[in-house]
mmCIF file of the N, C-alpha and C atoms, coordinates in Angstrom:
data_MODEL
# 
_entry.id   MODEL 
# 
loop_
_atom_site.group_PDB 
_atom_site.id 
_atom_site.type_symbol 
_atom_site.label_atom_id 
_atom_site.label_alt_id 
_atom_site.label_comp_id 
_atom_site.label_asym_id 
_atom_site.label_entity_id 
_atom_site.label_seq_id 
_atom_site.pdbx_PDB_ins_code 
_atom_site.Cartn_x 
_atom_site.Cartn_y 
_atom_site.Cartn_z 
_atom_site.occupancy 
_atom_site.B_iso_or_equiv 
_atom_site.pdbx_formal_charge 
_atom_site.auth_seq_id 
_atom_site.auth_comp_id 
_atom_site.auth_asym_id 
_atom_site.auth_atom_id 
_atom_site.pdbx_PDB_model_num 
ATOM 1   N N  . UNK A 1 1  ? -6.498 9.341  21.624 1.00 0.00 ? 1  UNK A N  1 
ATOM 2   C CA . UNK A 1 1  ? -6.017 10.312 20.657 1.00 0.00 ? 1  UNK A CA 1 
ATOM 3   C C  . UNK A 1 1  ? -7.013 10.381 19.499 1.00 0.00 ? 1  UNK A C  1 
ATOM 4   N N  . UNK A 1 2  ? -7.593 11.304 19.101 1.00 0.00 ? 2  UNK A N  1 
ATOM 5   C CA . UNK A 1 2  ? -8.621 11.849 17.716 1.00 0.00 ? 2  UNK A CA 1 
ATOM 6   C C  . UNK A 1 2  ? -7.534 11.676 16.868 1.00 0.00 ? 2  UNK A C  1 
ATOM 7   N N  . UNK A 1 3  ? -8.280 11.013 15.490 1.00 0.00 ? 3  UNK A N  1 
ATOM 8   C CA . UNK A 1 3  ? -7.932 10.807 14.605 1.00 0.00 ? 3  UNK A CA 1 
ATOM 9   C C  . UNK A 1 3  ? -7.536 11.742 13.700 1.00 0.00 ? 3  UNK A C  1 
ATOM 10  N N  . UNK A 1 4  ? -8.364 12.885 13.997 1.00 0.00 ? 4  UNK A N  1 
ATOM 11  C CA . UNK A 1 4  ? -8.399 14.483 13.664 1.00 0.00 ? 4  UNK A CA 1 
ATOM 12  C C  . UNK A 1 4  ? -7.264 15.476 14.135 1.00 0.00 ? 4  UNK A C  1 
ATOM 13  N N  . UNK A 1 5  ? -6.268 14.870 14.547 1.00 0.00 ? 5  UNK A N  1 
ATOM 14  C CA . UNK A 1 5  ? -5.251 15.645 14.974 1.00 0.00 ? 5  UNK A CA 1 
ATOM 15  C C  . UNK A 1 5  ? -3.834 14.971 14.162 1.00 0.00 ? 5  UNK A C  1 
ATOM 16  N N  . UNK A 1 6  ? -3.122 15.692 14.069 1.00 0.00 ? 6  UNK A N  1 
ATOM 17  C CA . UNK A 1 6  ? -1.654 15.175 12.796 1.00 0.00 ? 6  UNK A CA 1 
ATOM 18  C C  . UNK A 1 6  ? -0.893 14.215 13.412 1.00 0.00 ? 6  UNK A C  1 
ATOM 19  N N  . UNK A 1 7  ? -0.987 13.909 14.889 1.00 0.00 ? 7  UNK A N  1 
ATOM 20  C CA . UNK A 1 7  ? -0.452 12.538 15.216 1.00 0.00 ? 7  UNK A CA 1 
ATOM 21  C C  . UNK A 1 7  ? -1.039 11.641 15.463 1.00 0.00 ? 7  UNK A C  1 
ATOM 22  N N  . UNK A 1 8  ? -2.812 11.665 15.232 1.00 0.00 ? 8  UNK A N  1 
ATOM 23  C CA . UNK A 1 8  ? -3.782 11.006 14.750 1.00 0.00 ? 8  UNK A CA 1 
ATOM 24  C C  . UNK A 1 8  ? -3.372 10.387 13.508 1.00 0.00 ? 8  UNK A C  1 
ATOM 25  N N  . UNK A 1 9  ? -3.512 10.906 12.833 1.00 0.00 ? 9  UNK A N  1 
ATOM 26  C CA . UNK A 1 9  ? -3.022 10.789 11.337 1.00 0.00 ? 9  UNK A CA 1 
ATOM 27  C C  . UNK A 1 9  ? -2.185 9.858  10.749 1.00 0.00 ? 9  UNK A C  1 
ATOM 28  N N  . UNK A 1 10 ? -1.073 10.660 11.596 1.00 0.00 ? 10 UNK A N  1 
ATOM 29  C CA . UNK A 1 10 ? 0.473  9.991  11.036 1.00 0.00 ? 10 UNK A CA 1 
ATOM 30  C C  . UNK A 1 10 ? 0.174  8.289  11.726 1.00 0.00 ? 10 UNK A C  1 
ATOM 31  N N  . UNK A 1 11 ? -0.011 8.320  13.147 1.00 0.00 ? 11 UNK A N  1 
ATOM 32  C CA . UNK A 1 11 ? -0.323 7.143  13.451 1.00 0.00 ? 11 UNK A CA 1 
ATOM 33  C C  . UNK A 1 11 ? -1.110 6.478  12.806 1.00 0.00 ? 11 UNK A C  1 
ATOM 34  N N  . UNK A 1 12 ? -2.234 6.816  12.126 1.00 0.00 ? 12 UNK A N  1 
ATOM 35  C CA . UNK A 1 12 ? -3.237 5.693  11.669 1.00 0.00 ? 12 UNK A CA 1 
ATOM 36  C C  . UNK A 1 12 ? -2.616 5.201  10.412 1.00 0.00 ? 12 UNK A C  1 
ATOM 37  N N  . UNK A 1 13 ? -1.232 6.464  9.317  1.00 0.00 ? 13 UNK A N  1 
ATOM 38  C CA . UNK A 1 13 ? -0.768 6.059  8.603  1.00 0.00 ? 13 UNK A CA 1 
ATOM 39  C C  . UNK A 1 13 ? -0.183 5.067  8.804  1.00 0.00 ? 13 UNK A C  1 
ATOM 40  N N  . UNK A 1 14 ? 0.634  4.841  10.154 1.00 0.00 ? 14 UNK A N  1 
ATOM 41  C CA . UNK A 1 14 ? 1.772  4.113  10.272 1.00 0.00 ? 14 UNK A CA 1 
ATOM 42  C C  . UNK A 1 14 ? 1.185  2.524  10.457 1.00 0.00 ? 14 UNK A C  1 
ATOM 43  N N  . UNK A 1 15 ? 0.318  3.017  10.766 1.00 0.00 ? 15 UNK A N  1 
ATOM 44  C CA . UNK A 1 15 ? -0.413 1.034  11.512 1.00 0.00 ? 15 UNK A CA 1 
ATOM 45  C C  . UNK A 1 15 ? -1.065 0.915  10.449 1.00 0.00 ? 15 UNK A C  1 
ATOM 46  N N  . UNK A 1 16 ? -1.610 1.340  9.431  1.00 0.00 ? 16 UNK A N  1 
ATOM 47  C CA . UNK A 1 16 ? -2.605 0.397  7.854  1.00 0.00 ? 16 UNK A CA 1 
ATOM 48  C C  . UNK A 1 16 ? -1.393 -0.074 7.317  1.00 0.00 ? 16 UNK A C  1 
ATOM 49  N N  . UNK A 1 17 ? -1.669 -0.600 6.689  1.00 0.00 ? 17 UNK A N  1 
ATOM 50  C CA . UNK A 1 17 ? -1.271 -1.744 5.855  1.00 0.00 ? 17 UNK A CA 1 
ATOM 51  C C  . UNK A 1 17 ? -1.315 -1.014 4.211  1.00 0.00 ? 17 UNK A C  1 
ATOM 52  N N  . UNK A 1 18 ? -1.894 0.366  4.239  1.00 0.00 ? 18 UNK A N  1 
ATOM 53  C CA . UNK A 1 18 ? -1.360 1.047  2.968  1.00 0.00 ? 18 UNK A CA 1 
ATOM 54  C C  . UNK A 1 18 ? -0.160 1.038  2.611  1.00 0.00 ? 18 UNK A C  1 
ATOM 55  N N  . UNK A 1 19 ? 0.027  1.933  1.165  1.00 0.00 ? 19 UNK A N  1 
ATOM 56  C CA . UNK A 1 19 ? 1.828  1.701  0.613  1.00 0.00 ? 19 UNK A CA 1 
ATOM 57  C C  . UNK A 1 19 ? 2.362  3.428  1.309  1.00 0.00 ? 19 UNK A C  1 
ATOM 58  N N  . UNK A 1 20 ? 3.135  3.327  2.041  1.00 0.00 ? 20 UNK A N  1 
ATOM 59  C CA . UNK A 1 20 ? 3.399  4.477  2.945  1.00 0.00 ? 20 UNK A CA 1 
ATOM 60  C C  . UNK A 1 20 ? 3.656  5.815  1.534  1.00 0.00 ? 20 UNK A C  1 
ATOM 61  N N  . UNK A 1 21 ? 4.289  5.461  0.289  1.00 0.00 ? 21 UNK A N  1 
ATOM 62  C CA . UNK A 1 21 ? 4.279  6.306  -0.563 1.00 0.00 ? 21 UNK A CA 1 
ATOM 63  C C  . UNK A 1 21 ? 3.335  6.540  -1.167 1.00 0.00 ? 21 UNK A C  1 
ATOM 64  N N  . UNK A 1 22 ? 2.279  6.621  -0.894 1.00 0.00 ? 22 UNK A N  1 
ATOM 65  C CA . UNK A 1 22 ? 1.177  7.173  -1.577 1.00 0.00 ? 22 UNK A CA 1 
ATOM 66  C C  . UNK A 1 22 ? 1.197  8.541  -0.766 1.00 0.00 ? 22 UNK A C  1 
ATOM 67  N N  . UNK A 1 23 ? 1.651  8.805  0.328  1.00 0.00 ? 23 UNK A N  1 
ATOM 68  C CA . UNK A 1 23 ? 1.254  9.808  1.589  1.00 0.00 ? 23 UNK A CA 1 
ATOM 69  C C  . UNK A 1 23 ? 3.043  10.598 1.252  1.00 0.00 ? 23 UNK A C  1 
ATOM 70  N N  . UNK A 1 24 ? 2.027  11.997 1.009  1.00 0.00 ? 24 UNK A N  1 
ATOM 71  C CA . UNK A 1 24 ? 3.085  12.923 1.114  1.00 0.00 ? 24 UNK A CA 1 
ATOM 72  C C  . UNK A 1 24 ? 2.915  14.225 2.210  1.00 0.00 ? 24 UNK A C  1 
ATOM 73  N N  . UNK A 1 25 ? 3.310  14.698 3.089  1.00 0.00 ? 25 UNK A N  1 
ATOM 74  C CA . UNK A 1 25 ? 3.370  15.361 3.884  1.00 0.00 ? 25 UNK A CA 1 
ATOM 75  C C  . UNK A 1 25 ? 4.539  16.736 3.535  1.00 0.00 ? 25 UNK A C  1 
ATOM 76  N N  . UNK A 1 26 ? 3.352  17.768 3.991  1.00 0.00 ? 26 UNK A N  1 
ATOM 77  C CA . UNK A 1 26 ? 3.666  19.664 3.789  1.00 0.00 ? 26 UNK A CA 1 
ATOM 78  C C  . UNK A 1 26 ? 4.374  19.603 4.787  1.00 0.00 ? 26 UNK A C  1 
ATOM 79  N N  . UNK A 1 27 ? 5.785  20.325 5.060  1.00 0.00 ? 27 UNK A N  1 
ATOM 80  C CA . UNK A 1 27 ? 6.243  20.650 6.227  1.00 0.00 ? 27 UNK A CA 1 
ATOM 81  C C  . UNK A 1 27 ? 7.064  22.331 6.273  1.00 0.00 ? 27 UNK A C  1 
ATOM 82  N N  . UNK A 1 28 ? 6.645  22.935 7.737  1.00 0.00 ? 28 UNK A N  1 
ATOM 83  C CA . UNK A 1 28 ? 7.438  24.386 7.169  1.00 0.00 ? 28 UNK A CA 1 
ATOM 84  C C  . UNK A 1 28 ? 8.941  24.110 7.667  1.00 0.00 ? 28 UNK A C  1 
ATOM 85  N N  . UNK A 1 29 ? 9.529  24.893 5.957  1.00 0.00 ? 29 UNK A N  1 
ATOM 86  C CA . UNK A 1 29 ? 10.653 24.662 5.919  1.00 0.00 ? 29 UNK A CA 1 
ATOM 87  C C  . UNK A 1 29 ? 11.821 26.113 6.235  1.00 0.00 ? 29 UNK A C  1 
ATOM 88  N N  . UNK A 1 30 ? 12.343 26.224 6.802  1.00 0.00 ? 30 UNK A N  1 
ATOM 89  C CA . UNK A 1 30 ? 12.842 27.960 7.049  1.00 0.00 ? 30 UNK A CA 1 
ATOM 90  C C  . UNK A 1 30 ? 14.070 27.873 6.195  1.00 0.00 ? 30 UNK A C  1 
ATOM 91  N N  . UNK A 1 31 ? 14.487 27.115 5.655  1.00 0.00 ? 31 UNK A N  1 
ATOM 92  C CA . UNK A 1 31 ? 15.306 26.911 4.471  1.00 0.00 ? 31 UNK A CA 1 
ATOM 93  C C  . UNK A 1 31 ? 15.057 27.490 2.735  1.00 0.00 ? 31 UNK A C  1 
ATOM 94  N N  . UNK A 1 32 ? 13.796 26.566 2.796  1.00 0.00 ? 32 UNK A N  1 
ATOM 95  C CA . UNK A 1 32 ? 13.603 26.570 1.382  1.00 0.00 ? 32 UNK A CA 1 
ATOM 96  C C  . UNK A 1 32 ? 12.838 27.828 1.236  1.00 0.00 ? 32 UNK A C  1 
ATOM 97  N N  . UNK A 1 33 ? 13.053 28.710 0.038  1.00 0.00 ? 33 UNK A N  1 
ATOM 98  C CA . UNK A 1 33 ? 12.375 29.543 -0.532 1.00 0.00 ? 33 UNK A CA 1 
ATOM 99  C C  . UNK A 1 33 ? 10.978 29.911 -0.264 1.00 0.00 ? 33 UNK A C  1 
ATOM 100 N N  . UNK A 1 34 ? 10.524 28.689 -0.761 1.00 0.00 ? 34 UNK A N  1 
ATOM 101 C CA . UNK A 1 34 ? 8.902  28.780 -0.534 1.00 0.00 ? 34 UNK A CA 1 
ATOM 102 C C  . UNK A 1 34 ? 8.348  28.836 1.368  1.00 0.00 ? 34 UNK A C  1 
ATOM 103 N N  . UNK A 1 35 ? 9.028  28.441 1.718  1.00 0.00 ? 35 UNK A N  1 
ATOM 104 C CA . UNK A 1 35 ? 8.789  28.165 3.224  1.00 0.00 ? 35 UNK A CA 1 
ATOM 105 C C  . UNK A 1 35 ? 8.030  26.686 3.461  1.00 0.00 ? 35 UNK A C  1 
ATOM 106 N N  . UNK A 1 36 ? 8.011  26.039 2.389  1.00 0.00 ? 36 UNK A N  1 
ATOM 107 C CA . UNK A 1 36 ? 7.580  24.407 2.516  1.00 0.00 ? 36 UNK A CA 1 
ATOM 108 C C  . UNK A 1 36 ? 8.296  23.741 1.469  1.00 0.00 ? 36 UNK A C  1 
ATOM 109 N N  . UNK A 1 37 ? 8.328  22.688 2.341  1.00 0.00 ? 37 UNK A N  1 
ATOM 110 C CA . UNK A 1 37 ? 8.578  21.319 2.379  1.00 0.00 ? 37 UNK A CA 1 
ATOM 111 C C  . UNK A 1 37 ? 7.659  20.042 2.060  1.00 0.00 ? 37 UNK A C  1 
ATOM 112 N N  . UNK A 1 38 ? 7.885  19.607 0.566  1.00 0.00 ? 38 UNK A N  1 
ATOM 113 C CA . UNK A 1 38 ? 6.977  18.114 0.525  1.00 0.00 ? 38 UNK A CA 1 
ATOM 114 C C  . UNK A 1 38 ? 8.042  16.392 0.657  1.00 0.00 ? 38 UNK A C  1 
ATOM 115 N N  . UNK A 1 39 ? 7.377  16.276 1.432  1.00 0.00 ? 39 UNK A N  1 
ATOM 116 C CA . UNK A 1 39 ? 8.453  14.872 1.812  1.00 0.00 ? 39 UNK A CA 1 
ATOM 117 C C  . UNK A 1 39 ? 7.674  13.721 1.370  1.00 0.00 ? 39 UNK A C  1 
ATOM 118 N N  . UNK A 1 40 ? 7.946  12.854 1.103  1.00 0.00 ? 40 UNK A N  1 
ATOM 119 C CA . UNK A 1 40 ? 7.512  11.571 0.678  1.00 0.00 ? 40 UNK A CA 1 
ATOM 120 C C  . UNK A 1 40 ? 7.736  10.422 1.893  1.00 0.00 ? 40 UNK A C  1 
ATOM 121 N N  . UNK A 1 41 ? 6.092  9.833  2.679  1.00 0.00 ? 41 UNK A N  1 
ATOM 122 C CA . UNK A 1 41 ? 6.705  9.065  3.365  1.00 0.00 ? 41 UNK A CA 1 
ATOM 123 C C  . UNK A 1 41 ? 7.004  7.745  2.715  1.00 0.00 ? 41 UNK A C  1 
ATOM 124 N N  . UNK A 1 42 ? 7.611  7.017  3.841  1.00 0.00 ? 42 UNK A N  1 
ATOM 125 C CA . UNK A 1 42 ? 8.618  5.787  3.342  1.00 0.00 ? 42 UNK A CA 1 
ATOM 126 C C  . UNK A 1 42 ? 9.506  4.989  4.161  1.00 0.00 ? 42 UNK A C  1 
ATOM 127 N N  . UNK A 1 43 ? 10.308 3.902  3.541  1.00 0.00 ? 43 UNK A N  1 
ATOM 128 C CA . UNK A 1 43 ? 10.989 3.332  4.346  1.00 0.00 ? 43 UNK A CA 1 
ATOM 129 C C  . UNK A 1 43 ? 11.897 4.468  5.342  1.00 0.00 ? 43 UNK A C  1 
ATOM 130 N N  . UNK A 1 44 ? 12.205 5.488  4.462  1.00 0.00 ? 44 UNK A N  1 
ATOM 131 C CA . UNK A 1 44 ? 13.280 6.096  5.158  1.00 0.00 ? 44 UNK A CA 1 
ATOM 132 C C  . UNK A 1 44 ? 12.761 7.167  6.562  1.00 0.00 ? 44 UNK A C  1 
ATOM 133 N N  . UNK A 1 45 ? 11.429 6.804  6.399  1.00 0.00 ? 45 UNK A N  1 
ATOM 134 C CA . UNK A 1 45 ? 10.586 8.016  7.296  1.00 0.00 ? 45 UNK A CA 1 
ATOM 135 C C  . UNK A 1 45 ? 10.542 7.001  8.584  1.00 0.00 ? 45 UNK A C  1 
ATOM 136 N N  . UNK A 1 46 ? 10.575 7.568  9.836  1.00 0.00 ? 46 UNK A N  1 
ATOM 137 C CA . UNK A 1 46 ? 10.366 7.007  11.346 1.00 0.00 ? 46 UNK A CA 1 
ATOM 138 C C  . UNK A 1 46 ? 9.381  7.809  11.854 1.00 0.00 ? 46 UNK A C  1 
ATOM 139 N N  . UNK A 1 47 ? 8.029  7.802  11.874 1.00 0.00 ? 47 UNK A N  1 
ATOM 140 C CA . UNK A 1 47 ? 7.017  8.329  12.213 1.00 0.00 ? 47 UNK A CA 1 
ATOM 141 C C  . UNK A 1 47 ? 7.250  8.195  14.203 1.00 0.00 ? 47 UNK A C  1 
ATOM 142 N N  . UNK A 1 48 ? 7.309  8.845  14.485 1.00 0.00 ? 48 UNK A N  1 
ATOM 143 C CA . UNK A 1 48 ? 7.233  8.957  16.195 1.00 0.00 ? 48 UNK A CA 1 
ATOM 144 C C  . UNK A 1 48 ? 5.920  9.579  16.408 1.00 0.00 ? 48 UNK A C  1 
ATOM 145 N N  . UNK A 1 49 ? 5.871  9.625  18.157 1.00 0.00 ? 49 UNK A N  1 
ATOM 146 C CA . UNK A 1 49 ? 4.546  10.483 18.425 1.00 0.00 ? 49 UNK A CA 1 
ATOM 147 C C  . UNK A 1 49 ? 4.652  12.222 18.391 1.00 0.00 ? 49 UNK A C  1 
ATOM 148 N N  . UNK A 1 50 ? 5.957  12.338 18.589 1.00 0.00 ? 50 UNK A N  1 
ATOM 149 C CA . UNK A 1 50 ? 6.218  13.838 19.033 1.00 0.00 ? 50 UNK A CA 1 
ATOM 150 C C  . UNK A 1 50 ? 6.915  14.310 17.408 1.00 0.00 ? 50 UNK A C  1 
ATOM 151 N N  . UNK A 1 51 ? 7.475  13.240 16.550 1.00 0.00 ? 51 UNK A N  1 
ATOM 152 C CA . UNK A 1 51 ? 8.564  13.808 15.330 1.00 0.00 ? 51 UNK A CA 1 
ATOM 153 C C  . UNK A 1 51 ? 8.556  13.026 14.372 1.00 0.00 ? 51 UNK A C  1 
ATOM 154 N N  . UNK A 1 52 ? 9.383  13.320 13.206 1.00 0.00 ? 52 UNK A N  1 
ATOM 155 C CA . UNK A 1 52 ? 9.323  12.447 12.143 1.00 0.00 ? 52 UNK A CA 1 
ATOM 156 C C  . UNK A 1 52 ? 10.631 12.872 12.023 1.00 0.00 ? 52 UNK A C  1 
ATOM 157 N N  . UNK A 1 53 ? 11.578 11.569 11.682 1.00 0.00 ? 53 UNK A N  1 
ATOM 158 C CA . UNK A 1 53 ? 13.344 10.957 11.553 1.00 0.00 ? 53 UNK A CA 1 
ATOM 159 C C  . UNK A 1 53 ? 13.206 10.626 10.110 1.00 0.00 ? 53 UNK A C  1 
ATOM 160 N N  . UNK A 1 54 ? 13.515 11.396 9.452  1.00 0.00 ? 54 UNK A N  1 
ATOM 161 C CA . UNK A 1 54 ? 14.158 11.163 8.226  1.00 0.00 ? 54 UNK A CA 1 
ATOM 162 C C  . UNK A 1 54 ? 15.350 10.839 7.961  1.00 0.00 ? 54 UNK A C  1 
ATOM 163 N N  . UNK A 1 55 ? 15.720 9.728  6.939  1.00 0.00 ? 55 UNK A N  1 
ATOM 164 C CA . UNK A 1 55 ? 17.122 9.504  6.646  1.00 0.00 ? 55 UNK A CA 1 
ATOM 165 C C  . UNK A 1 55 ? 17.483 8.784  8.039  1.00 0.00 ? 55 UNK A C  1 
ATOM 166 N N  . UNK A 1 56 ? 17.516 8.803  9.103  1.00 0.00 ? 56 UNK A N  1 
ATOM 167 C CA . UNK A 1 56 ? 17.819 8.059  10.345 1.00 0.00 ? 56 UNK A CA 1 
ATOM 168 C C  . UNK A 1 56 ? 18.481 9.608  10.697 1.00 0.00 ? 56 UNK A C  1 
ATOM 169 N N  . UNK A 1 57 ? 18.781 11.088 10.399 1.00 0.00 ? 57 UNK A N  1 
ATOM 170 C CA . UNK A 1 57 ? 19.259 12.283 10.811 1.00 0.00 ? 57 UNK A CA 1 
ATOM 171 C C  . UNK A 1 57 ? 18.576 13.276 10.984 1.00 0.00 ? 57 UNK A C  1 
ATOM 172 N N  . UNK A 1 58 ? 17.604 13.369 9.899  1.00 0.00 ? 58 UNK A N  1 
ATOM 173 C CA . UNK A 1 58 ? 16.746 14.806 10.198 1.00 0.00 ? 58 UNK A CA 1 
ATOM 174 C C  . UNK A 1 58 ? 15.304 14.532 10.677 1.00 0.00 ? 58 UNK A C  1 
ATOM 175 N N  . UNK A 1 59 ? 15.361 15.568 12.133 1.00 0.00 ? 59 UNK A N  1 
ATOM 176 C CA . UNK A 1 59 ? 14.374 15.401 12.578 1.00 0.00 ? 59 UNK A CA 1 
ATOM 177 C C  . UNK A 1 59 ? 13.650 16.412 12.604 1.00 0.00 ? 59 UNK A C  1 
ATOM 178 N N  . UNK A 1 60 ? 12.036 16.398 12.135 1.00 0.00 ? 60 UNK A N  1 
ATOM 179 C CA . UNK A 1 60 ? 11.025 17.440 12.252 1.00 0.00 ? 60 UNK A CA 1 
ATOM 180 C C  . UNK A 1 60 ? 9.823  17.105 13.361 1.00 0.00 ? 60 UNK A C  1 
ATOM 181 N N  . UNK A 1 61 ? 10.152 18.361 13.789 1.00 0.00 ? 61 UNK A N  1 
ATOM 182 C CA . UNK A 1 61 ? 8.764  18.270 14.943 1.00 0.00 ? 61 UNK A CA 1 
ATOM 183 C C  . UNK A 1 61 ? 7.412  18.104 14.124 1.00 0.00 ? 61 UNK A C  1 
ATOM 184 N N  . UNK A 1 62 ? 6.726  17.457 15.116 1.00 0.00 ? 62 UNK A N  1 
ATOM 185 C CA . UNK A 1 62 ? 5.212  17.388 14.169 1.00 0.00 ? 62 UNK A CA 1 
ATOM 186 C C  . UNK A 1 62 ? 4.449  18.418 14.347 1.00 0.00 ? 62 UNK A C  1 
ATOM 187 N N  . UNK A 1 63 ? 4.822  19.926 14.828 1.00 0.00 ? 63 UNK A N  1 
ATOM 188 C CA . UNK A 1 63 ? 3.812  20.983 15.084 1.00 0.00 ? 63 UNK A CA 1 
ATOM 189 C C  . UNK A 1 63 ? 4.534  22.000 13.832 1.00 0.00 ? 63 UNK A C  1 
ATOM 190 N N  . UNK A 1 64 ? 5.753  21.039 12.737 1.00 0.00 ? 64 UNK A N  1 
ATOM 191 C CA . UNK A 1 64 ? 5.832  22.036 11.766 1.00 0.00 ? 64 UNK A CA 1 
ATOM 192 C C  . UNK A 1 64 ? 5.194  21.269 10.560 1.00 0.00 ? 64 UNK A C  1 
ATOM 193 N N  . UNK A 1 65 ? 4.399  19.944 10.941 1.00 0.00 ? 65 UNK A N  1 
ATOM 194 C CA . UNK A 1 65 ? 3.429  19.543 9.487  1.00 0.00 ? 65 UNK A CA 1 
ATOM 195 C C  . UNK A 1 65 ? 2.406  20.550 9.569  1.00 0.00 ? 65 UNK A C  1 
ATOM 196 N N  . UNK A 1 66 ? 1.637  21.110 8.089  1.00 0.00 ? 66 UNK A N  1 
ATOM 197 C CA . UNK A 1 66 ? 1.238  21.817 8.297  1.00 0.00 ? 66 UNK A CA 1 
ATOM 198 C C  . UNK A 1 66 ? -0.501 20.721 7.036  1.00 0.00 ? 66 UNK A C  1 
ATOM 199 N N  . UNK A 1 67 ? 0.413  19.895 6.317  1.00 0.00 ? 67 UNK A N  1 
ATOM 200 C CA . UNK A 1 67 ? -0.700 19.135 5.221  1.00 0.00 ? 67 UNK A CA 1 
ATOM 201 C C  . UNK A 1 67 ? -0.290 17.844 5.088  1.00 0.00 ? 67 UNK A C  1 
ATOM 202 N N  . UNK A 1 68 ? -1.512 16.761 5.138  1.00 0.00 ? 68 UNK A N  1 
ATOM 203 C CA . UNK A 1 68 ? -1.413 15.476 4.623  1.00 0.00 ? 68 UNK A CA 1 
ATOM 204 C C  . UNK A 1 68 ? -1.655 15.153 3.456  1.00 0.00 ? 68 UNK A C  1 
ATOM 205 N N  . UNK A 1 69 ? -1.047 14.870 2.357  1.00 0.00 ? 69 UNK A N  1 
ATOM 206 C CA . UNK A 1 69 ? -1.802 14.522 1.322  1.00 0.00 ? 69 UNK A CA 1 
ATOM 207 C C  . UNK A 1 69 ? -1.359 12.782 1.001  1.00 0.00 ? 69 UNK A C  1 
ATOM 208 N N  . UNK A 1 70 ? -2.534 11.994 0.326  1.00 0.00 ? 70 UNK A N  1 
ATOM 209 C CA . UNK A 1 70 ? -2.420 10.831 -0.258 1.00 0.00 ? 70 UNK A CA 1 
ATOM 210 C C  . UNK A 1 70 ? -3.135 10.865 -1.699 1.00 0.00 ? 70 UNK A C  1 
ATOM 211 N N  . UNK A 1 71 ? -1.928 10.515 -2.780 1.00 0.00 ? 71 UNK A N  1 
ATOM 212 C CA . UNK A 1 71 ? -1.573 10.361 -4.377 1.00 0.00 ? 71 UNK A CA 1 
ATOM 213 C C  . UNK A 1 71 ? -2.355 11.699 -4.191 1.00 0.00 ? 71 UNK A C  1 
ATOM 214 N N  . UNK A 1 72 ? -1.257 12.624 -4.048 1.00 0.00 ? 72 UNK A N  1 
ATOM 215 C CA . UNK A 1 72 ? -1.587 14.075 -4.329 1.00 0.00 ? 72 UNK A CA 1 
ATOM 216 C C  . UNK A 1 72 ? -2.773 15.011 -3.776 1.00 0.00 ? 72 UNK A C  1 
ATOM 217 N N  . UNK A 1 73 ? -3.630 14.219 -3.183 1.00 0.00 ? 73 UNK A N  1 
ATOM 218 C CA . UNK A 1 73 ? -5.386 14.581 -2.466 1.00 0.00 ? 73 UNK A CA 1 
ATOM 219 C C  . UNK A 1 73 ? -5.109 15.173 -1.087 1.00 0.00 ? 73 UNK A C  1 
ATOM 220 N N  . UNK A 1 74 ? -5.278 16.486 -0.985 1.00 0.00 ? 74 UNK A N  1 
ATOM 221 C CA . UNK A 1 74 ? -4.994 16.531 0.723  1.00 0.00 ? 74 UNK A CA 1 
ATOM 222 C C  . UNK A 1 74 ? -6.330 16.163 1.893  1.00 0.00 ? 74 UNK A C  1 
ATOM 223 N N  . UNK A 1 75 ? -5.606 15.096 2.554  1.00 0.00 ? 75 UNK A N  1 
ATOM 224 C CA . UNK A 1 75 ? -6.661 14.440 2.928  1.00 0.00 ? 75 UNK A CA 1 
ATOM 225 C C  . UNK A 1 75 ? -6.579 14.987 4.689  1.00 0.00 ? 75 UNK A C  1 
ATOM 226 N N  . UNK A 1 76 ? -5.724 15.993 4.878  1.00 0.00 ? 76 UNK A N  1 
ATOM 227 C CA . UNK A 1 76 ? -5.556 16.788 6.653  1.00 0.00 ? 76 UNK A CA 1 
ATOM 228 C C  . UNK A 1 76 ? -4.690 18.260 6.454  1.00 0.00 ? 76 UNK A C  1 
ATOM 229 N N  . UNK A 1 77 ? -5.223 18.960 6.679  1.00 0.00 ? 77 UNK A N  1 
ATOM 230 C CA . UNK A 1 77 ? -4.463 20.134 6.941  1.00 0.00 ? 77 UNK A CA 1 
ATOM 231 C C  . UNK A 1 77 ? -4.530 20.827 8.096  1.00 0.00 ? 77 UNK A C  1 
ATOM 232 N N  . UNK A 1 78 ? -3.609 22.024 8.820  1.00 0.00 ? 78 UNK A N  1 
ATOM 233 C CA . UNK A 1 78 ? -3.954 22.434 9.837  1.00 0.00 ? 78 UNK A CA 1 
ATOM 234 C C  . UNK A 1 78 ? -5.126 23.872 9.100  1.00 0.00 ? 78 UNK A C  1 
ATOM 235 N N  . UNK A 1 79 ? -5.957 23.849 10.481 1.00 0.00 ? 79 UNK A N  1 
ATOM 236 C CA . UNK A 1 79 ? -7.094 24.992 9.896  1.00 0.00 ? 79 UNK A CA 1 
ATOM 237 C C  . UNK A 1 79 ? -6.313 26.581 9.868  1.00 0.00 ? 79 UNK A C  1 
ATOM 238 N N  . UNK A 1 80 ? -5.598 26.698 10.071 1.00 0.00 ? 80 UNK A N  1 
ATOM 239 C CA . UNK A 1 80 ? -5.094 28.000 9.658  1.00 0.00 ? 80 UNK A CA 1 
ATOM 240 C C  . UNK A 1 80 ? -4.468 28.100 8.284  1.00 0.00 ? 80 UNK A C  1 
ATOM 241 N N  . UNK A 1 81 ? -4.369 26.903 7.468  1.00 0.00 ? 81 UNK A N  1 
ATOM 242 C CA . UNK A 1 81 ? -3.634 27.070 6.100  1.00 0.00 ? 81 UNK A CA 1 
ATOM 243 C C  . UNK A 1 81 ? -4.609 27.305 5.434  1.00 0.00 ? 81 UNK A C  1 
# 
């Protein structure tokens, strides 16, 4: 798996030994106004290969992250944003 792809990513987040809240992740939201979503990862986040389990209830596919950012820096986006 390339590191260069968002479950690249999320995975390499999940295995360092960084503080998982430094990493905030864009997600499209068909709810909210803006059409995004910034989530804070964390204890409460379950990084999978295919999704991310928030709260232990809400689940987002990983083809609706659209930005990685760490302490605010976007450090992955998809190339169409």
């Amino acid at each position: 798996m390339k590191n260069n792809t968002i479950a690249g990513i999320l995975s390499k987040i999940k295995w360092s030994k960084d503080d998982l809240m430094k990493y905030t992740i864009v997600v499209i939201d068909r709810v909210s106004p803006s059409g995004l979503k910034e989530i804070v990862l964390g204890e409460n986040v379950i990084i999978k290969k295919d999704r991310l389990i928030i709260n232990g209830e809400t689940v987002i596919p990983i083809h609706r992250v659209i930005a990685v950012k760490k302490s605010g820096e976007v450090i992955w986006s998809r190339k169409s944003v």
